[in-house]
N, C-alpha and C positions, 0 to 999 in steps of 0.2 A: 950754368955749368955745375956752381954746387949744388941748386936746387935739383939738377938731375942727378946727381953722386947720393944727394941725399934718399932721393926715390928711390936709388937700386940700392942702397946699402937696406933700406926700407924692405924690400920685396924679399932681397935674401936672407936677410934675419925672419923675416915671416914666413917663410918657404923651409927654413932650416927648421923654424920651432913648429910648424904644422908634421914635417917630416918624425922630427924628435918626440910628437904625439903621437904619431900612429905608431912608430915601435912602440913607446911605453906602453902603448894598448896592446901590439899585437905579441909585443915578447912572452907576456904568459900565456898565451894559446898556443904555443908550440913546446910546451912543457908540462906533464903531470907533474906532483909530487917529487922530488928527484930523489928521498932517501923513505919513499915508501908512507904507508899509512900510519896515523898514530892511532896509538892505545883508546885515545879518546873517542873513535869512532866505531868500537869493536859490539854495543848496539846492534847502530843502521848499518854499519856499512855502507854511509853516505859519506863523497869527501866532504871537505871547505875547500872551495875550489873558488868564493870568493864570486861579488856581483851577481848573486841572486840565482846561478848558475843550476839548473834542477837535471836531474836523472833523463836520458834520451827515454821514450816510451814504446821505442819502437822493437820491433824483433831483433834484438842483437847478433850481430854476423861473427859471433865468438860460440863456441862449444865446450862445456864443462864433462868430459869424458874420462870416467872411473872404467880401472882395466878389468872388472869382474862385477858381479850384478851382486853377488852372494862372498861373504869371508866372515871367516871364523872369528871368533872372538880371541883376540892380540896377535891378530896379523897382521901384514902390511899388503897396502893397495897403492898400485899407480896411480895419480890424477894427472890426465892433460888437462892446458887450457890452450885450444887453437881455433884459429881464426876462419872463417869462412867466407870467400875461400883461402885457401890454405894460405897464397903469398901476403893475407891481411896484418898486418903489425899491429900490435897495441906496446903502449907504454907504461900502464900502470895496472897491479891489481890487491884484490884482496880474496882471500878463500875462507872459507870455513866451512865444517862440518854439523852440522844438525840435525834432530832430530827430528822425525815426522809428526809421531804422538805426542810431542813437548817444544814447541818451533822456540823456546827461549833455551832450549838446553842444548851448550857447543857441544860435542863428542869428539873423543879422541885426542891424536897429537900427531902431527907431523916433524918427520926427522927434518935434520939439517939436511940444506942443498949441496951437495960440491961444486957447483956451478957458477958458486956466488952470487946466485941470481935472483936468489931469495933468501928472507931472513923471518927469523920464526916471531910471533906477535902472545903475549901472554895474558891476554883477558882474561880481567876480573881475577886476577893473581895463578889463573891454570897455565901453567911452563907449555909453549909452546902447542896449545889449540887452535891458533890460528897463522898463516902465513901472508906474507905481502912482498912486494918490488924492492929492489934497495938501487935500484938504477932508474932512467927511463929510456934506456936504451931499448929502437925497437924490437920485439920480440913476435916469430911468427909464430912461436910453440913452447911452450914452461913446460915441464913434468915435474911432480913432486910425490913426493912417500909420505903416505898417511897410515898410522896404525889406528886399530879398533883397539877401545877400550878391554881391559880383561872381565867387565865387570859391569856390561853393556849388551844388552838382548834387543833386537827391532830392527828398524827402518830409518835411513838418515837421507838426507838428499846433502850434495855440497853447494851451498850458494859460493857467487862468486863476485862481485865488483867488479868489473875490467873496462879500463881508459884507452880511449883512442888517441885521444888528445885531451887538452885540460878542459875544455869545455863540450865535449864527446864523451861522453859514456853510459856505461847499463850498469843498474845495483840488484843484485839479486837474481842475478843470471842462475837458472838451477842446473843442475844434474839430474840424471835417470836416478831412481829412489836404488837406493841399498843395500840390502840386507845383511845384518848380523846377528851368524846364528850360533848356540851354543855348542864347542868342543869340549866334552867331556875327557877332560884332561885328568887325572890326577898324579899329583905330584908325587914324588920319589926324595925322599929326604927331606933336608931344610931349605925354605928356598927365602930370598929377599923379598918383601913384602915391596910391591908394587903401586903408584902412587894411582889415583881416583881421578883421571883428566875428563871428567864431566863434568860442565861450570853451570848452572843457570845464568842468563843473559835474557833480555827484553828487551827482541827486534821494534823498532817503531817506524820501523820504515818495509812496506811491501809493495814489492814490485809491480809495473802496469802492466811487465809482457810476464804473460803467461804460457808457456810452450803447449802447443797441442799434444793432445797422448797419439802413439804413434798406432797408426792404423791396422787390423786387423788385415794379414796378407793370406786372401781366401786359396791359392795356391801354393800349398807348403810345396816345393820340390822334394821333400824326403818321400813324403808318399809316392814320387812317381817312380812306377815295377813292380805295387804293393799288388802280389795276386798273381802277376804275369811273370816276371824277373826272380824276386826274391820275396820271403815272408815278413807280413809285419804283424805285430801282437800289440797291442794298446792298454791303457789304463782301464777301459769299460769298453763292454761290446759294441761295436756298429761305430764306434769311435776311429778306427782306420777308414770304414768309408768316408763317414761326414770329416777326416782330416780335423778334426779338434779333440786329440786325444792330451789327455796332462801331461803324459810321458810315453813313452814311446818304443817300441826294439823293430830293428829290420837284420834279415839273417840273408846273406846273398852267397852263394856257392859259384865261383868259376873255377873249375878244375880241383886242384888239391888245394885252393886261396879260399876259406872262410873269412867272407868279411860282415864285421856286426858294426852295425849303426845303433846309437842312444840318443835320446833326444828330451828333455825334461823343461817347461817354458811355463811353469812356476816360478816365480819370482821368489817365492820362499825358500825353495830347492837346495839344499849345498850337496846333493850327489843324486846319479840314478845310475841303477844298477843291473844287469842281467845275470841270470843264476841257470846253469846248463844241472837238470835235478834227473832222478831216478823214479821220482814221484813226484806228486805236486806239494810237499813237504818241505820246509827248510830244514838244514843237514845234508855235511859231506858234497853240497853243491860247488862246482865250478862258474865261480864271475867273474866277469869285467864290471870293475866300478868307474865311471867319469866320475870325477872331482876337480871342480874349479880351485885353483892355490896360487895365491900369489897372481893375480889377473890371467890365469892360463890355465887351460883344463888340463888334468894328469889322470893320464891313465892307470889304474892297476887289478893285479890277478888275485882273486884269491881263497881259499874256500872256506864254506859254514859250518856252524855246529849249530848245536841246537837239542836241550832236554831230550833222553836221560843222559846222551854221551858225551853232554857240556851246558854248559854258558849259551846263549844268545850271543853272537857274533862271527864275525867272517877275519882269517890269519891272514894276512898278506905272505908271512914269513916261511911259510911249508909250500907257495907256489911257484915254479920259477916265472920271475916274473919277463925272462924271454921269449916265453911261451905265448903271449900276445905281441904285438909291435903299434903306437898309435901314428895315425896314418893322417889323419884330422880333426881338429876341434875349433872350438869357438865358444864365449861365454860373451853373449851380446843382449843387455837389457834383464839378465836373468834368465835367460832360453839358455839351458847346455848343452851343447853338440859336440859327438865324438864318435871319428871311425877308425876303428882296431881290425887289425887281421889276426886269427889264432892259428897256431898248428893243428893239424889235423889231429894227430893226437898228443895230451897231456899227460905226466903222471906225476902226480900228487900222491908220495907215499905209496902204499903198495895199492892205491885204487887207480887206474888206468881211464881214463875219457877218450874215446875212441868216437871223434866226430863222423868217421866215415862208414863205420858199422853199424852204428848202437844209435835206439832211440833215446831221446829224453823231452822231459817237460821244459816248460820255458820258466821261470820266477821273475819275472820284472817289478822293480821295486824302486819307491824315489821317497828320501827322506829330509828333515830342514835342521839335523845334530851330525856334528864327528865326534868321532872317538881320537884317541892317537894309536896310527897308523889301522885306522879303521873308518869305516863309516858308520854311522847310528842308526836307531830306530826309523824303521820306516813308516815312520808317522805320514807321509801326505800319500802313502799307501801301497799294498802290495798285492799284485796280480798272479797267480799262477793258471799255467794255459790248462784248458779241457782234457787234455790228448799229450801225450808223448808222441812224438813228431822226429823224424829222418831228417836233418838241416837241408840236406841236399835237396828235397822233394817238395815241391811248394804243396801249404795245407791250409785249409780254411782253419786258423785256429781262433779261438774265443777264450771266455775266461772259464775257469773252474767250477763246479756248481756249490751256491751258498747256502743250499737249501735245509742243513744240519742248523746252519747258525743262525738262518731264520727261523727253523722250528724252536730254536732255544730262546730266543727272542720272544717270538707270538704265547708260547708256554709258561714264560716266565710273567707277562704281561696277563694274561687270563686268570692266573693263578693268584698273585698278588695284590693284583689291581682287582681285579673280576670277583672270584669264590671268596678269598681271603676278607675284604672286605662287609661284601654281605654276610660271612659266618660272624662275624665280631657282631653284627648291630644284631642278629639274631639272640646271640647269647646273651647279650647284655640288657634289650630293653625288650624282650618277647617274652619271657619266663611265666608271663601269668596272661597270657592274651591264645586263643585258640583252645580257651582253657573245656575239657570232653572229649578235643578231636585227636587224635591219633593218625600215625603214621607208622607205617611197621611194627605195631604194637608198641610206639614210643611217642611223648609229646611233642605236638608239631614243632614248635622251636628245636626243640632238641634233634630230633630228626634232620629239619635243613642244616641245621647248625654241624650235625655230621657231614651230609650230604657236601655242604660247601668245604668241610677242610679235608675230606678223604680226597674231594677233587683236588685241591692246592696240593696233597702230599703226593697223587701219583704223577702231577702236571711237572711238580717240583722238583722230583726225583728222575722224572723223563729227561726234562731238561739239562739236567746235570750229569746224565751218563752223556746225553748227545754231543754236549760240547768238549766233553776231553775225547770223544769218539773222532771229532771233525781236528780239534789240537795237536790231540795226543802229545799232548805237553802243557804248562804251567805257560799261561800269559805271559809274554816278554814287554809288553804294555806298561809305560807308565802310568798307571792307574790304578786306583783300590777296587775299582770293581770284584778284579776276578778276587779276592782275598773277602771282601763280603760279603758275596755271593757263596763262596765257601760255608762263611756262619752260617747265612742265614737257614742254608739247605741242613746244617747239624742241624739247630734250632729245628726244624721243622720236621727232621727225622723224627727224633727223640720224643715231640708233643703223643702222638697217636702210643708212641711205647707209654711213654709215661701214664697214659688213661687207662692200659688196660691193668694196672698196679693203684688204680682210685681206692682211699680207703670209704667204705661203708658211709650212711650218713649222718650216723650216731657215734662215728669214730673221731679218737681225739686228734687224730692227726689228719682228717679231713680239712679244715681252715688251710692248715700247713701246705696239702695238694691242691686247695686252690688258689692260694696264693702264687707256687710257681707255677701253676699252669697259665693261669694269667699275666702272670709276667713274662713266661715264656714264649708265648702267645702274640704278644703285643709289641717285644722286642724284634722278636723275627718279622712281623709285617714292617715295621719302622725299618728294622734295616734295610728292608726288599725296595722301599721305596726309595731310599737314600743309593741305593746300589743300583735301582734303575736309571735314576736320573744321570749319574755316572756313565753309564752304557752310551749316554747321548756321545760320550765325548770319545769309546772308542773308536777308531780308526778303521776296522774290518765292520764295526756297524754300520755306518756310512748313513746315521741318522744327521737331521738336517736341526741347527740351533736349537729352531723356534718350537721343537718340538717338546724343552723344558718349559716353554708356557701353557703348552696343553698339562702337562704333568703339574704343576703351581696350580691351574685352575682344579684339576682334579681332589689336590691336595685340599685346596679353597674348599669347595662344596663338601667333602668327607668330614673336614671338621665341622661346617655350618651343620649339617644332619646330624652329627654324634650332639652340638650344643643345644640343638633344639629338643633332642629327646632326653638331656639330660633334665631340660629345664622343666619337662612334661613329669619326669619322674622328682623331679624335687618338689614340683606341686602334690605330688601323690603322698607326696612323703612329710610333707611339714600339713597341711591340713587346709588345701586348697579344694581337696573332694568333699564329700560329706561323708563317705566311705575313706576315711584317713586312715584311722587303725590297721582294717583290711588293707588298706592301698600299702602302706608302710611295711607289716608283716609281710605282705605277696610279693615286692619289689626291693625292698632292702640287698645290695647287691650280698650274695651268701658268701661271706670270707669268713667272718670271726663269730657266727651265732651259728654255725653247723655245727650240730652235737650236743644240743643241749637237753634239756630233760623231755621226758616222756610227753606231758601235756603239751610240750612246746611245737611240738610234731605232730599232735592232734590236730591244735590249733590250725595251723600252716595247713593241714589237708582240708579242714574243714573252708579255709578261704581260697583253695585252688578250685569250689566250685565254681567259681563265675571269673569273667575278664576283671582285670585291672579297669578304673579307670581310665577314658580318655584312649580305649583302645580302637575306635573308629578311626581318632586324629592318626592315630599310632600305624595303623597297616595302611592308610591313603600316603602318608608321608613314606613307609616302605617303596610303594608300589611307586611314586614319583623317583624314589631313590635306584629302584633298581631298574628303570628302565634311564636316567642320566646314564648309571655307571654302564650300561650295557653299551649305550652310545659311546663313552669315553673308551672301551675296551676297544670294540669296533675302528673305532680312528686310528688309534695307539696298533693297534696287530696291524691294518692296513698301511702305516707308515714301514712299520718294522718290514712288514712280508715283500713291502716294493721299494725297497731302500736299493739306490737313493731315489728317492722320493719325485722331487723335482722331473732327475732324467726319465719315470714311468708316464709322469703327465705330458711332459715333452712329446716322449717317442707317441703315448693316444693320442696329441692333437695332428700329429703330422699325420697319424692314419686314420684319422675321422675326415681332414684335410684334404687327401689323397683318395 
C-alpha cells in the first residue's frame, strides 16, 4: 500500500514537472517584446528573441503601405502596416525610413501616435527616426505619420520588422520606394531653424524576401475611348496607341459636362498638369493641375504667365477654383490619376475660356518641384499639341513640331564642333605649309581658316535668331545653357567685326590685335563646348546621358591633335630640323614680333618661299583629323535631329520588323 502511494505520489510530481516544462518553454512563444524594441537594435532591426531564434525567409503576409508614391520636402505621409489578409494580427514591430542611394542613412521623423500604440525610438541620438510597439496586443492595422526631412532630395523605401509571434517574424519587410521632391518654398520673415533628422546608421542585417517589382499591366483602362469616345494627347507621339505614354490627358465631352482625365506614372513625378492655350505657347493658359499632398491627390485651377508679361509660373489665386470639381484620384506606386469636370465656361479676369465655342491647343506638362501654392518646372517634360482642337470633336492630335530647336541644335554642333574647330588648327600650325598656292588670291591657310569661321559666324547667328523665334522668351530652365550660349554668340559676333579694324603689319598695335583675337577666339569655342555639353541636360532637348561620352571623347582626340602639332612645331623651333632658323622665323606663333624693322620682314618673305618642315606629317595628320571630326559631327547632329534618340531606333526596328 505504501509502496503504491509512493508510485503515484511519484507519477504526479513527474507529470506536474514535465507539464511545468513545457509552459516554461512554451510561455515565450506567445509573446513578443511586450514594451517594444530597444535602441540597441536600431542597425538590423533584428530582435533577441533568444535560442538562436533567426528571421522567417519566407514572403511575409504583412504590407508596408506609404499613402503617396511622391512628397514634398517637410511633409507628412501616412504609413500602414497590415496584414495579409487583412484579419492577420501581428504583435510586434519596428519601422524606419531609409534611404535608397545610402541604405545606412535613417531619414526623417515620425510624429507621435494618439493611439498609444506606438512610441517613437531615437537612434544613434536623431529624436524620434524611428518607431516601434509599446504593447503586444494583437494588431490587424497600425498607421503612423512620417514627415520628410526639410533638407532631404531622393528616394527612400520604409523597412519594417514585424512579429507574429516571438518566434515568427520577417526583418526588413520593405515598402514601394518613395520619392522626395524638392518645394521651392521661400520663407517670409524669421523662421525657427529646423533640426537635421538624417542619422547614418550600418544595416548588418539584409533581408532573404525580396518582393517582386510589380508587373507591367499591358491593358491601361484609361486608354479605353481613346479615338472613339473622347481625345487623348500623350508625352510623345504614337504613345496613346502603344498605351505607354509618361503622362498623359483625355478630354471627354457628354453634353455641357467636360471631363479631363490626368494620368503621370513616373515615380519621380510630384504633379501633371493640362493647360487649355491660344497657341502652343505658355501664357495666360487655363489648367488643371493633379498634385499628390498629404497621401491624396488635389486638385487645382489655375493660369500662366510667362516672358515679357511675367515670371515663369502658373496663379492658383486669379482662378476660381469652382470652376473645376475633382471627381477621382489615386496616387498608387507613384502613377497619379485624377478626373475633374470643368465648366463650360471660365473667366479668369477679363479673358473669358469658352469651352463650347473656341478652339485651343492642349500643354501637357509633368514635373518632379513645387513651389508654394504652385507647381514647378516641368522638368520630366512638356508637350504642346499640333493643332488647336474643338474639346467636343474627337482629333487625331500629336505633338508640336521641334523642328526650330533641332535646327538650333544640328547648327550649333556643326558650327562649333565642325568649322570652329578646324579654323583653329589651320591658323595655328598651317601658316607656312601650302607655301605658292593661293586661294582667292589669299594663302591657303588663310583662306580655310576664313572659310571655316564665316561658316561658324553665319551657322551661329542662324542659330540664335531660331531659338528665341521657337521661345520667344528667355529659358525658364534651370540651367546655364541658355546664359552661355548668349556669350558665346557676343563673342563670336564681335571676332569678324573686330578683323575688319586689323592694324597693318608694321603697326605697333598689331601684337595688341592679335593677342585679343586670339583670346577672343578661343574663349568663345571653350565656351561653345562647355554650353553644349549643358544642352545634354536640358529638358526640351531630350538628348540621351551617354551622349556626354561621345562629347569627352571628342574633347579627348582635339586635344591629342592640338598636342601632337604642338610638339611637331617645338621640334621646328628648338632645332630638331636642319632648317631651324627658317623653321623658327616661319612658325614662331606671331604675337609679340609683328612690327619690327624693315629687314625683319624681308627676312620673313624671303622664308615663306618653301614649307615649313615636317609639312607631309602636318597635312596627313589634318586630313586623319578632319574626316574623325566629320564623323564626330555626323553622330552628334543625328542624335540631336532624332532625339529622343532611343524612341527613333525603336519606332525603325518595329518597321524593318513589320
Amino acid at each position: 500500500m505504501i509502496k503504491h502511494r509512493s508510485i503515484t505520489i511519484l507519477k504526479t510530481t513527474t507529470a506536474a514537472y514535465i507539464v511545468l516544462l513545457h509552459l516554461s518553454s512554451w510561455m515565450p512563444q506567445i509573446t513578443t517584446l511586450p514594451q517594444g524594441a530597444p535602441e540597441t537594435v536600431c542597425d538590423t532591426m533584428l530582435p533577441f528573441h533568444g535560442q538562436g531564434i533567426q528571421p522567417a525567409n519566407t514572403a511575409p503576409p504583412f504590407r508596408i503601405e506609404p499613402s503617396a508614391g511622391t512628397i514634398g520636402q517637410g511633409q507628412t505621409l501616412r504609413v500602414d502596416i497590415v496584414g495579409v489578409p487583412n484579419d492577420l494580427t501581428f504583435g510586434g514591430f519596428m519601422l524606419q525610413a531609409r534611404s535608397t542611394s545610402t541604405p545606412n542613412q535613417i531619414v526623417g521623423q515620425f510624429n507621435p501616435s494618439e493611439d498609444g500604440l506606438s512610441k517613437l525610438m531615437n537612434c544613434e541620438y536623431s529624436v524620434g527616426n524611428s518607431v516601434t510597439h509599446t504593447s503586444t496586443t494583437p494588431k490587424r492595422v497600425i498607421s503612423l505619420e512620417w514627415q520628410s526631412p526639410v533638407d532631404f532630395e531622393g528616394e527612400i523605401v520604409f523597412n519594417s520588422t514585424v512579429a507574429q509571434s516571438y518566434d515568427t517574424f520577417w526583418v526588413g519587410v520593405p515598402s514601394v520606394p518613395v520619392r522626395v521632391v524638392k518645394r521651392d518654398i521661400a520663407p517670409v520673415g524669421p523662421t525657427t531653424p529646423r533640426p537635421n533628422f538624417t542619422q547614418n546608421t550600418r544595416p548588418t542585417y539584409v533581408p532573404d524576401y525580396v518582393p517582386p517589382a510589380a508587373a507591367a499591366t499591358p491593358d491601361d483602362p484609361f486608354y479605353d475611348g481613346c479615338g472613339t469616345s473622347k481625345n487623348c494627347f500623350g508625352s510623345k507621339d504614337g504613345c496613346v496607341d502603344s498605351k505607354s505614354c509618361d503622362f498623359v490627358a483625355a478630354i471627354k465631352v457628354i453634353g455641357d459636362t467636360y471631363e479631363f482625365q490626368l494620368k503621370s506614372k513616373s515615380k519621380d513625378a510630384a504633379y501633371v498638369a493640362l493647360g487649355l492655350s491660344d497657341d502652343n505657347k505658355m501664357g495666360n493658359d487655363l489648367t488643371l493641375e493633379c498634385v499628390p499632398q498629404n497621401g491624396k491627390v488635389s486638385m487645382f485651377s489655375s493660369l500662366t504667365s510667362a516672358p515679357p508679361a511675367g515670371q515663369y509660373g502658373a496663379n492658383r489665386a486669379v482662378v476660381p477654383q469652382s470652376s473645376a470639381r475633382l471627381i477621382e484620384s489615386s496616387v498608387v506606386n507613384g502613377v497619379i490619376y485624377c478626373k475633374a469636370q470643368r465648366d463650360p465656361m471660365t473667366k479668369v479676369g477679363d479673358k473669358v475660356f469658352d469651352l463650347q465655342n473656341n478652339k485651343y491647343f492642349l500643354l501637357l506638362a509633368s514635373g518632379t518641384g513645387l513651389k508654394e501654392n504652385s507647381v514647378g518646372y516641368h522638368d520630366l517634360g512638356r508637350v504642346p499639341s499640333d493643332k488647336s482642337i474643338n474639346l467636343a470633336e474627337l482629333a487625331d492630335l500629336g505633338g508640336a513640331s521641334k523642328l526650330l530647336l533641332r535646327l538650333h541644335g544640328c547648327f550649333m554642333i556643326a558650327a562649333w564642333i565642325g568649322t570652329t574647330s578646324l579654323g583653329i588648327i589651320f591658323a595655328r600650325y598651317f601658316k607656312q605649309t601650302w607655301v605658292g598656292s593661293q586661294l582667292c588670291g589669299k594663302d591657303q591657310w588663310f583662306a580655310w581658316h576664313r572659310i571655316c569661321m564665316v561658316t561658324t559666324w553665319s551657322l551661329t547667328m542662324a542659330a540664335f535668331v531660331i531659338i528665341f523665334v521657337e521661345i520667344r522668351a528667355w529659358s525658364g530652365e534651370r540651367n546655364p545653357h541658355a546664359i552661355l550660349g548668349v556669350i558665346t554668340t557676343a563673342l563670336c559676333f564681335i571676332q569678324p567685326i573686330g578683323a575688319l579694324f586689323r592694324p597693318a603689319p608694321n603697326s605697333k598695335n598689331r601684337p595688341f590685335f592679335n593677342w585679343a583675337h586670339w583670346l577672343g577666339g578661343n574663349l568663345a569655342h571653350l565656351l561653345a563646348i562647355v554650353t553644349i555639353f549643358f544642352s545634354v541636360k536640358l529638358t526640351k532637348a531630350e538628348l540621351p546621358e551617354w551622349m556626354d561620352w561621345i562629347l569627352v571623347a571628342y574633347v579627348a582626340f582635339h586635344v591629342i591633335v592640338h598636342l601632337i602639332f604642338s610638339v611637331i612645331l617645338c621640334m621646328q623651333i628648338t632645332g630638331c630640323s636642319a632648317d631651324n632658323k627658317q623653321a623658327k622665323r616661319a612658325n614662331d606663333f606671331p604675337m609679340g614680333n609683328m612690327g619690327h624693322h624693315h629687314g625683319m620682314r624681308n627676312n620673313m618673305k624671303s622664308d615663306r618661299k618653301m614649307d615649313a618642315p615636317f609639312a607631309g606629317f602636318r597635312k596627313g595628320l589634318l586630313a586623319v583629323y578632319t574626316v574623325v571630326l566629320i564623323l564626330f559631327v555626323i553622330a552628334l547632329i543625328v542624335i540631336v535631329a532624332l532625339a529622343p534618340i532611343e524612341d527613333a531606333f525603336d519606332s525603325l526596328k518595329e518597321k524593318l520588323n513589320s
